[in-house]
DSSP file (Angstrom, degrees, kcal/mol; ACC not computed):
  #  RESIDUE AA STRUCTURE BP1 BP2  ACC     N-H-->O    O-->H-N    N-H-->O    O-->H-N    TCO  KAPPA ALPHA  PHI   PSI    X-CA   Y-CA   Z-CA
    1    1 A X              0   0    0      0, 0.0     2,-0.1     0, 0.0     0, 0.0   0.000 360.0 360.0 360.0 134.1   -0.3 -128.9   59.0
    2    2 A X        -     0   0    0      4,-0.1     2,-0.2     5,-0.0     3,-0.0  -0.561 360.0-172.4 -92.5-179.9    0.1 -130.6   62.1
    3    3 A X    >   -     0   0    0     -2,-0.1     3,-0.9     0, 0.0     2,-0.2  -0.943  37.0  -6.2-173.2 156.9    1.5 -134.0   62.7
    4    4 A X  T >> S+     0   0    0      1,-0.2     3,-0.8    -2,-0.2     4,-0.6  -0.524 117.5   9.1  24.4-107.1    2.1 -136.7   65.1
    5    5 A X  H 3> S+     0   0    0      1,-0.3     4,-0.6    -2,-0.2    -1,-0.2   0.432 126.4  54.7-108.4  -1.5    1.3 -136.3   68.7
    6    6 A X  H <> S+     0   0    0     -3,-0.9     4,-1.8     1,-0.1    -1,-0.3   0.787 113.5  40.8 -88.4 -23.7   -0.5 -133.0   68.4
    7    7 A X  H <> S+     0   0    0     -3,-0.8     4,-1.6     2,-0.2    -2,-0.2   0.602 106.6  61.3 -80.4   0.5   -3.0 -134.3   65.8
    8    8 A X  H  X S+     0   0    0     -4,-0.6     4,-1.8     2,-0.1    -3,-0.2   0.766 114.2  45.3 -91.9 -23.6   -3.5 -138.1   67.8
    9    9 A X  H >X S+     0   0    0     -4,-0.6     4,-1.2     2,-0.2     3,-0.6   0.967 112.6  48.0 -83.7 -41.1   -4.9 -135.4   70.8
   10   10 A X  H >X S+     0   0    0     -4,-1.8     4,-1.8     1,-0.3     3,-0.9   0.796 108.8  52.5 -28.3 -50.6   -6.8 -133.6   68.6
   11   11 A X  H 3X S+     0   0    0     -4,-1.6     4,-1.0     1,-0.3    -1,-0.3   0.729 109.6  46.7 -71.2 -28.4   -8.2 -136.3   67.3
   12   12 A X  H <X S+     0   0    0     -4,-1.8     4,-0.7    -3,-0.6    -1,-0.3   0.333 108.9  53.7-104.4  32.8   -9.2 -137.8   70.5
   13   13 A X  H <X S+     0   0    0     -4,-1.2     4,-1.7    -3,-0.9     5,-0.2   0.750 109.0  53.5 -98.8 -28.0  -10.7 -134.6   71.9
   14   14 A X  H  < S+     0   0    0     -4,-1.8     4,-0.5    -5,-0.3    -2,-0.2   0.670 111.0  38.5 -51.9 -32.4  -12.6 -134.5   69.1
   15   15 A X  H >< S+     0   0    0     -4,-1.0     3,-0.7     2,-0.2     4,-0.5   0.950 113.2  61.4 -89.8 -48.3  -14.0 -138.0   69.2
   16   16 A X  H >X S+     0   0    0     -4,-0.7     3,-1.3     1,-0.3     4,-0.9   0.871 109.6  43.9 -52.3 -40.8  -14.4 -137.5   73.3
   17   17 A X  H >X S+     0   0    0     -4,-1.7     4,-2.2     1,-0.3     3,-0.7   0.907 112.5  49.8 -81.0 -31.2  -16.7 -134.6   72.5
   18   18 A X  H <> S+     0   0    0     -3,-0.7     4,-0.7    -4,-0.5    -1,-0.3   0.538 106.1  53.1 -71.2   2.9  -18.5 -136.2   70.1
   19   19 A X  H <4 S+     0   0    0     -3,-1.3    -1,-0.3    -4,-0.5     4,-0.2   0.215 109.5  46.5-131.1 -10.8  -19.1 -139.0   71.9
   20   20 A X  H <X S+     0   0    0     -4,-0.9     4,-3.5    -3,-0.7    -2,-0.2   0.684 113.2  61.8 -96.1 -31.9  -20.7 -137.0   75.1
   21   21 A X  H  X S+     0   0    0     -4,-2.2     4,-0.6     1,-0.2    -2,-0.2   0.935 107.4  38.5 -44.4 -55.7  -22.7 -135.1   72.0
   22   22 A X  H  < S+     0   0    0     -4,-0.7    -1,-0.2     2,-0.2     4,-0.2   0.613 115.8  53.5 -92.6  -0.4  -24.3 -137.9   71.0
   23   23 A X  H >4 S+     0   0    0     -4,-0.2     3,-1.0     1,-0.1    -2,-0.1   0.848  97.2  64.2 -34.6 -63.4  -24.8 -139.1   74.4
   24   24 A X  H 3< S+     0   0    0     -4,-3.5    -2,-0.2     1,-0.2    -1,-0.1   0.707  98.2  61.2 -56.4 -29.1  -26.3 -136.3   75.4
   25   25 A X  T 3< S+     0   0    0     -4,-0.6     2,-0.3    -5,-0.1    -1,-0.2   0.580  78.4 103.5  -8.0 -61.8  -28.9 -137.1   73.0
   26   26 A X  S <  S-     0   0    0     -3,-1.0    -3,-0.0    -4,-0.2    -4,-0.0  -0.544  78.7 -94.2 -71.3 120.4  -29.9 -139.9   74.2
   27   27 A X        -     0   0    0     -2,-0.3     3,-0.1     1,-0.1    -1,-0.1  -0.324  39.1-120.1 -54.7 140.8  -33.5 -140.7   76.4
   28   28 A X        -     0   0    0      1,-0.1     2,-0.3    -3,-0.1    -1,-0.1  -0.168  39.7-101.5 -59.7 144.4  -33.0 -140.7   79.9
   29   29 A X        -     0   0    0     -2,-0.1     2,-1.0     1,-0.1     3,-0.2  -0.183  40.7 -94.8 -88.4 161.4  -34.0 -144.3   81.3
   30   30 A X        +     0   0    0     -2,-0.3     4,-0.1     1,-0.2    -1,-0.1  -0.230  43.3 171.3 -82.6 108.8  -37.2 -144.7   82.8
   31   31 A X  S >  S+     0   0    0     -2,-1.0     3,-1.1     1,-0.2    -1,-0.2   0.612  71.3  79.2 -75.3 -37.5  -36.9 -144.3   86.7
   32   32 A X  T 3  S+     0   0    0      1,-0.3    -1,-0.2    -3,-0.2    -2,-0.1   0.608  93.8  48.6 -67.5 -17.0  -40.8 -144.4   86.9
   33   33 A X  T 3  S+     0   0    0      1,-0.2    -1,-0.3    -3,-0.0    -2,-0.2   0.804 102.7  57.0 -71.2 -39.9  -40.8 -148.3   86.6
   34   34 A X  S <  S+     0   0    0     -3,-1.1     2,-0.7    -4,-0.1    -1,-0.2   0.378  83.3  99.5-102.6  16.3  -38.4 -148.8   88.9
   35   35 A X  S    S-     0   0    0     -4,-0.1     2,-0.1     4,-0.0     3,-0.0  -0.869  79.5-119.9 -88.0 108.9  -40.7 -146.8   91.9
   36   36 A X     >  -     0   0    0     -2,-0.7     4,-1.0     1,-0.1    -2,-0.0  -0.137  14.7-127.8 -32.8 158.1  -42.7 -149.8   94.2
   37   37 A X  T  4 S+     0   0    0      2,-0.2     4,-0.3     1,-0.2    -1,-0.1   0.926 115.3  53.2 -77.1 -52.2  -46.5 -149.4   93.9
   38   38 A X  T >4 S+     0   0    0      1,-0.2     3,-0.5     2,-0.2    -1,-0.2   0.620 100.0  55.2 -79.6 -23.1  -46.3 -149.4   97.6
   39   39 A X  G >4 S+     0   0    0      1,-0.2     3,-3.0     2,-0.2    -1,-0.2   0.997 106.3  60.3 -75.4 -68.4  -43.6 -146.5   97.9
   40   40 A X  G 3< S+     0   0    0     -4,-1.0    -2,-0.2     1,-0.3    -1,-0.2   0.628 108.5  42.7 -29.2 -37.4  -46.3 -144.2   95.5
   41   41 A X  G <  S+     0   0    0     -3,-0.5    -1,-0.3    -4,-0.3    -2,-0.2   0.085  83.2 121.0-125.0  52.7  -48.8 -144.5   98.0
   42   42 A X    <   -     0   0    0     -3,-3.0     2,-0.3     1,-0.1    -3,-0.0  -0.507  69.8-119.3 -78.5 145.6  -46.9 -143.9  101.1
   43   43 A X        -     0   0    0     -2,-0.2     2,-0.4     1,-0.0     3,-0.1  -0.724  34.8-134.2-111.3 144.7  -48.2 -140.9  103.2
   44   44 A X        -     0   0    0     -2,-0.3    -1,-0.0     1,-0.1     0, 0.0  -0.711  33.7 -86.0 -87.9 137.7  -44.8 -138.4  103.3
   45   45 A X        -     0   0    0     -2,-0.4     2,-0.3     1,-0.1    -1,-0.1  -0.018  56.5-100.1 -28.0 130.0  -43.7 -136.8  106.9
   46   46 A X        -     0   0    0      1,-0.1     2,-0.4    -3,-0.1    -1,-0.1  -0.495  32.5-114.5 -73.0 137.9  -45.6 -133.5  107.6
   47   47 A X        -     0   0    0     -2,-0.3     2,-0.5     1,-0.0    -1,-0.1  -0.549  33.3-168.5 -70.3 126.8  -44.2 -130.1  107.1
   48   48 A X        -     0   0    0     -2,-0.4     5,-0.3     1,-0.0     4,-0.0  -0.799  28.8 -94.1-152.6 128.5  -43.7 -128.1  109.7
   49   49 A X    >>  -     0   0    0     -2,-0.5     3,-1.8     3,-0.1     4,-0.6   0.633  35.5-130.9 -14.6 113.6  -42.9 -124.4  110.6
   50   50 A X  H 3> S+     0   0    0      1,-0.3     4,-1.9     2,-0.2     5,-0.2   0.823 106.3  66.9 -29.6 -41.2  -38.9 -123.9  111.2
   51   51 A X  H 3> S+     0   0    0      1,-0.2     4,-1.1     2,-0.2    -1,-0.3   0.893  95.1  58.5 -75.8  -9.2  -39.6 -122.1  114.3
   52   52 A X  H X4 S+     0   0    0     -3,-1.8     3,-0.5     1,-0.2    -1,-0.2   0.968 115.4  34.7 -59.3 -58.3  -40.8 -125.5  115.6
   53   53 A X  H 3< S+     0   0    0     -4,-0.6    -2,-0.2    -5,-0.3    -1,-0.2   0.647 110.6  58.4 -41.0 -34.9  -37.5 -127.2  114.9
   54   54 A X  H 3< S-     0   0    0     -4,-1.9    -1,-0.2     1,-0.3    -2,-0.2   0.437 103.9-136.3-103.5 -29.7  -35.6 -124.7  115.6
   55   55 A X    <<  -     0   0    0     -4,-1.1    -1,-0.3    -3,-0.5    -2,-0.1  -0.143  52.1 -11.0  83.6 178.9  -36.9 -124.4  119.4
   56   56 A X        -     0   0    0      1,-0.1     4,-0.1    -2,-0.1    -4,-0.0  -0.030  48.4-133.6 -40.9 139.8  -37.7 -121.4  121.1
   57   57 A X  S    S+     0   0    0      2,-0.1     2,-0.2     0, 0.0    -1,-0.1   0.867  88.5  61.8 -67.0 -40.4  -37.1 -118.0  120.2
   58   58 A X  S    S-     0   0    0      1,-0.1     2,-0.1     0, 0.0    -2,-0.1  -0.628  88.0-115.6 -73.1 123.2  -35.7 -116.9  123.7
   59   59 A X        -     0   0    0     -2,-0.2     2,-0.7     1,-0.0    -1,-0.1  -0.204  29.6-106.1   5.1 121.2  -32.8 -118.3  125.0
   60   60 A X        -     0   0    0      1,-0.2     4,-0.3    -2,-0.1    -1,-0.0  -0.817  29.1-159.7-108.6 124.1  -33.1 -120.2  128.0
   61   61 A X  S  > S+     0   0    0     -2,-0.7     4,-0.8     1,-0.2    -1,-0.2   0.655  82.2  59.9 -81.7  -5.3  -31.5 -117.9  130.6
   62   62 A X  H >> S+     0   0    0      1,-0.2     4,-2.6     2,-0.2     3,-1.5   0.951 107.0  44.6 -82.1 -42.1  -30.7 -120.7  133.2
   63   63 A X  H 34 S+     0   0    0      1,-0.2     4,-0.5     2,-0.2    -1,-0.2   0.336 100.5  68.4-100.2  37.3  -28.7 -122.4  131.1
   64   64 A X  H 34 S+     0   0    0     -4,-0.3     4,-0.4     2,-0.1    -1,-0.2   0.550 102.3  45.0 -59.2 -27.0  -27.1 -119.7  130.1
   65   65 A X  H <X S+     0   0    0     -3,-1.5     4,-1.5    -4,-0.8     5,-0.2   0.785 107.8  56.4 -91.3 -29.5  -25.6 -119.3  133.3
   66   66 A X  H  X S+     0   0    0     -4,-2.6     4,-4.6     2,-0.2     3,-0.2   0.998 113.7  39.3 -38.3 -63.7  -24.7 -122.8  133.7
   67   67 A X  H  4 S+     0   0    0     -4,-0.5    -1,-0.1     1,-0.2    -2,-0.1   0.874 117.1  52.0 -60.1 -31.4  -22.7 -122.8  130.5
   68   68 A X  H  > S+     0   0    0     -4,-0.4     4,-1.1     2,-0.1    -1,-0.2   0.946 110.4  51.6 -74.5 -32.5  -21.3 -119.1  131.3
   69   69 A X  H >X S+     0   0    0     -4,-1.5     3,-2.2     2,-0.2     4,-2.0   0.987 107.7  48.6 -83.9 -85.9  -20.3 -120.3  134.6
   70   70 A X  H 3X S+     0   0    0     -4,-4.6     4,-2.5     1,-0.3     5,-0.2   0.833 107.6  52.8 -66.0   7.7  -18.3 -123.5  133.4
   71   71 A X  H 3> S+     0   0    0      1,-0.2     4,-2.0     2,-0.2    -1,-0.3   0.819 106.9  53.7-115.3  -1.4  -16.2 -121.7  130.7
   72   72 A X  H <X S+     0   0    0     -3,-2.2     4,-1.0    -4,-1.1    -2,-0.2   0.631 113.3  45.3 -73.1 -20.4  -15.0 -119.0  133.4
   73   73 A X  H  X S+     0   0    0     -4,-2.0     4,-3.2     2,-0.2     5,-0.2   0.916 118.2  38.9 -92.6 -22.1  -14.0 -121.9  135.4
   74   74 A X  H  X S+     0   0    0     -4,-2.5     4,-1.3    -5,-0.3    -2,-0.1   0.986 118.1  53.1 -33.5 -62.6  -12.4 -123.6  132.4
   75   75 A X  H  X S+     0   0    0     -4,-2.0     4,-1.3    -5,-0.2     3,-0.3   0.847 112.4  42.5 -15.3 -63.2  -11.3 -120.1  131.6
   76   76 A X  H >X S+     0   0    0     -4,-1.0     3,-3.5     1,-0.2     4,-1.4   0.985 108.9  60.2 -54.7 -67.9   -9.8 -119.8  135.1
   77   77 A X  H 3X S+     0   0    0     -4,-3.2     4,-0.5     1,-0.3    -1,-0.2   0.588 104.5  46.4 -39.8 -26.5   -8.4 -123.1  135.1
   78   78 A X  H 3X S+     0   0    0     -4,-1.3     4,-0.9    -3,-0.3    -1,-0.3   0.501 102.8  59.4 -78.6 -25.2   -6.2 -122.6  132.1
   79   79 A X  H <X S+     0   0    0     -3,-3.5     4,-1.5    -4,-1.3     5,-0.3   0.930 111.5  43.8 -97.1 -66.0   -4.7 -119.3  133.0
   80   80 A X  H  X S+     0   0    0     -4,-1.4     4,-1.3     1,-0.2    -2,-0.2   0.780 115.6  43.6 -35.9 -29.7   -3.3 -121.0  136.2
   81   81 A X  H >X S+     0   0    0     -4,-0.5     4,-2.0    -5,-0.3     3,-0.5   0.904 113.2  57.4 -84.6 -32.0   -2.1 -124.1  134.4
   82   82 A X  H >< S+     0   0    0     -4,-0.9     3,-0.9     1,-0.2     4,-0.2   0.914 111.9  42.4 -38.6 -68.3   -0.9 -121.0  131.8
   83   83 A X  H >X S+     0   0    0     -4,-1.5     4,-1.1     1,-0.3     3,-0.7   0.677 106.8  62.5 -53.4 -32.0    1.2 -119.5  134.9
   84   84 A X  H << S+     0   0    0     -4,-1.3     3,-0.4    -3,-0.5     4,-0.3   0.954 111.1  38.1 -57.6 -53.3    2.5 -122.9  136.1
   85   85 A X  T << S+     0   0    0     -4,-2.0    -1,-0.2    -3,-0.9    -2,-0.2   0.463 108.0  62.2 -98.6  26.5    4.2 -123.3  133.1
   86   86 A X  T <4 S+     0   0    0     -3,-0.7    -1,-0.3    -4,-0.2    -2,-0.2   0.677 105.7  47.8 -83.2 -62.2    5.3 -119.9  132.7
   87   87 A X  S  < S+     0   0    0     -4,-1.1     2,-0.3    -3,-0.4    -2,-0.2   0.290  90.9  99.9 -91.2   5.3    7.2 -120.1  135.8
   88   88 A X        -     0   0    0     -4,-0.3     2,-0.9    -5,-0.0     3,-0.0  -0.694  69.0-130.9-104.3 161.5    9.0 -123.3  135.0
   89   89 A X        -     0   0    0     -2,-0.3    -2,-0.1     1,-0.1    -3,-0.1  -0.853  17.3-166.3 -92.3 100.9   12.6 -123.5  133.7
   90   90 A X  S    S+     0   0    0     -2,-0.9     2,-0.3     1,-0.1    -1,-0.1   0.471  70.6  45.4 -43.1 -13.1   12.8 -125.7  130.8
   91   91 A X  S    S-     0   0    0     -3,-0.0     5,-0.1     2,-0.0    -1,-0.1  -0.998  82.6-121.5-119.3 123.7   15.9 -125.9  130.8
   92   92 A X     >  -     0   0    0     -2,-0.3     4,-0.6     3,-0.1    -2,-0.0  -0.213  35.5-105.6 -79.4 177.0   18.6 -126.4  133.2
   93   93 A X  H >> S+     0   0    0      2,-0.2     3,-3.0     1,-0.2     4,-1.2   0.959 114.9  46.2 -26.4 -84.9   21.9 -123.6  134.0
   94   94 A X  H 3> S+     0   0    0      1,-0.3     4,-1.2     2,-0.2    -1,-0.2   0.761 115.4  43.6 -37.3 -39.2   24.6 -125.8  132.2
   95   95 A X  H 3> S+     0   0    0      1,-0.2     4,-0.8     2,-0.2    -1,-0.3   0.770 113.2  49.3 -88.1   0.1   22.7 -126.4  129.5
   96   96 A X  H <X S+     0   0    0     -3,-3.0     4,-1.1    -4,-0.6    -1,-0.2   0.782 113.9  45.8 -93.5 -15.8   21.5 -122.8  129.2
   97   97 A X  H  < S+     0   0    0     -4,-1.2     4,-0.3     1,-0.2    -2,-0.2   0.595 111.2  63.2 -92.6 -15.1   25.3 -121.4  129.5
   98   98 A X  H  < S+     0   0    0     -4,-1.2    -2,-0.2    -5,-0.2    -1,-0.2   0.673 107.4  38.6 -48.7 -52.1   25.9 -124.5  126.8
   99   99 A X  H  < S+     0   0    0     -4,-0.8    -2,-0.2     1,-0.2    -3,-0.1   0.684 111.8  55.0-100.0 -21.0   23.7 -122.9  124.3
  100  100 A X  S  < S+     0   0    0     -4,-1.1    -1,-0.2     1,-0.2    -2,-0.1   0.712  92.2  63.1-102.9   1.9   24.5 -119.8  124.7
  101  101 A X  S    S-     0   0    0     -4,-0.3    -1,-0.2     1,-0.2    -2,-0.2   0.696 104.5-137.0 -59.2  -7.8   28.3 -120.1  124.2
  102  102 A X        -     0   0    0      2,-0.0     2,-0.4    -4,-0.0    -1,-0.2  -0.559  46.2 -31.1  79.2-156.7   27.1 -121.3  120.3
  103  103 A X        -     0   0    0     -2,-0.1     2,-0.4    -3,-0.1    -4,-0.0  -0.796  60.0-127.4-117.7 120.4   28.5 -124.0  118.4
  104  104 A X        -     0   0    0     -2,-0.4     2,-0.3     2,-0.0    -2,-0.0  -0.678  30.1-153.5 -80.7 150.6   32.4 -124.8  119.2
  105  105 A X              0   0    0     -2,-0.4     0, 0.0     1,-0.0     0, 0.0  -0.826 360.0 360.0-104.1 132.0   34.2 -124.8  115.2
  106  106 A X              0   0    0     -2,-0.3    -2,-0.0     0, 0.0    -1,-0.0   0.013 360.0 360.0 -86.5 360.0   37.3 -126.9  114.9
């Protein structure tokens, strides 16, 4: 027989489910009331064919070379600013003859 704090959850998963049971139950509320007259006879947007949306099937080949053209010169640009900092010391001598001597210990 259980007792104290494993039967006070039992008991309220047992009322929580019973209480979604009889929810569930329950008529839906009526949505059709709350619909304008005017909304009902409103003409809806036409449907129309994805490839219309969507544009052309084909590629447009000039501005494919525009856009191939500026990301080889991004491209470009970035592998020069890469090599600039490539080539730069970050560090000066002393401190590099500093760091690598380690950590002086008393």
């Amino acid at each position: 027989m259980m007792g104290g704090p494993a039967q006070s959850t039992l008991q309220k998963v047992i009322l929580i489910g019973a209480l979604i049971g009889l929810s569930a139950c329950t008529d839906p509320p009526g949505l059709d009331s709350s619909v304008d007259p005017e909304l009902e006879q409103a003409r809806f947007p036409e449907l129309v064919p994805f490839e219309l949306i969507t544009g052309p099937d084909r590629p447009d080949p000039e501005a494919d070379a525009e856009i191939t053209e500026q990301i080889s010169a991004r491209a470009s640009g970035l592998q020069s600013r890469a090599q600039q900092l490539q080539s730069q010391t970050v560090i000066d001598e002393a401190t590099r003859r500093r760091l690598e001597g380690g950590i002086a210990t008393d």
